[in-house]
N, C-alpha and C positions, 0 to 999 in steps of 0.2 A: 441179257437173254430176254426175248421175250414170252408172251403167252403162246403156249399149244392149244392152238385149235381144234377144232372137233376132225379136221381133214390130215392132221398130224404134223402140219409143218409149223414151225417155229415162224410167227409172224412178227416179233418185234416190236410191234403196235397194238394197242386192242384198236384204233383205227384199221390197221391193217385186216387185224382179226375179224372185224364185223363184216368190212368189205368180201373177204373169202366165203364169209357164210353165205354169199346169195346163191351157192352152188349146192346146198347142202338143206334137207328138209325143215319147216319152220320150227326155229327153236326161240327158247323163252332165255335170253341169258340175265343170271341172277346177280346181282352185284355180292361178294362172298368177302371184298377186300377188308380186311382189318387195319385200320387206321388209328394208332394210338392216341388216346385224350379225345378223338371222335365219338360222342358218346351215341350219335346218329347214325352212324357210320355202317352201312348193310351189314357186316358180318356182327359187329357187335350189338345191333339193332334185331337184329331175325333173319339176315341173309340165306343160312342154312335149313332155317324152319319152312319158308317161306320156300324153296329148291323143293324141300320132300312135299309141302303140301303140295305144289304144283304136280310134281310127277305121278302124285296118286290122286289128283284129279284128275288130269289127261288122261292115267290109262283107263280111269273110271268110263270116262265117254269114251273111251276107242280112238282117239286121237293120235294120227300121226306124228304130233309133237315132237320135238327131244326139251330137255331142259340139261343147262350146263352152268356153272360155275363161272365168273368170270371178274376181274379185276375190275376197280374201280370206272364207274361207269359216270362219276362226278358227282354233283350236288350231294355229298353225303349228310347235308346237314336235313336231306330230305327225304331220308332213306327209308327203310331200305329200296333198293330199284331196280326195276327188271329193263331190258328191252325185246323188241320182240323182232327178229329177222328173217328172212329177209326184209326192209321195209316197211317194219311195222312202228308203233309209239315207243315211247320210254315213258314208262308209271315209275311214278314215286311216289313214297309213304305206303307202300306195301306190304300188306301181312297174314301170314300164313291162313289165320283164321278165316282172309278172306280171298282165299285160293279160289273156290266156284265165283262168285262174281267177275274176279279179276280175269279167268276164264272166256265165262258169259259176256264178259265185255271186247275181250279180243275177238271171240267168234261172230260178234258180229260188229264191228270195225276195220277189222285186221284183213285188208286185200291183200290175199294172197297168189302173187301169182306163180302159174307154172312155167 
């Protein structure tokens, strides 16, 4: 089985799964996966902390954003990592603490288009 997406269909892939988000408002997906003996490893590193500081920065600005949970997104020994879809980076070494920057950095990087 794979991950459910934010659109509800079971995609099998998180390839799969990224590809469906370009139909769906820009979201920040958070790497959440727990990886045993990965001491890097987003969820064991701050994946979770790193999800809420995000969401209560976006809604801080008024930001259309979603933020979601999602499986391993690789490099865990660089974690924790977000990516940003549709089309946007993958940061890594990211941390809650630094939720506005990480922010601040997407909003003006991150082309979005409609």
């Amino acid at each position: 089985s794979g991950a459910i997406c934010l659109g509800g269909v079971d995609c099998g892939t998180v390839r799969t799964y990224i590809c469906c988000m370009r139909t769906l408002p820009p979201t920040l997906l958070v790497c959440c996966h727990s990886r045993t003996g990965a001491g890097s490893c987003s969820a064991n590193g701050g994946g979770a902390p790193l999800r809420a500081a995000l969401e209560t920065e976006i809604a801080a600005r008024g930001l259309s954003w979603q933020v979601a949970g999602i499986g391993c997104l690789g490099r865990c020994d660089l974690g924790p990592n977000l990516r940003a879809a549709p089309g946007g980076p993958v940061l890594t070494g990211c941390r809650a603490e630094d939720a506005a920057q990480l922010v601040s950095r997407l909003q003006s990087e991150w082309v979005i288009k409609s």
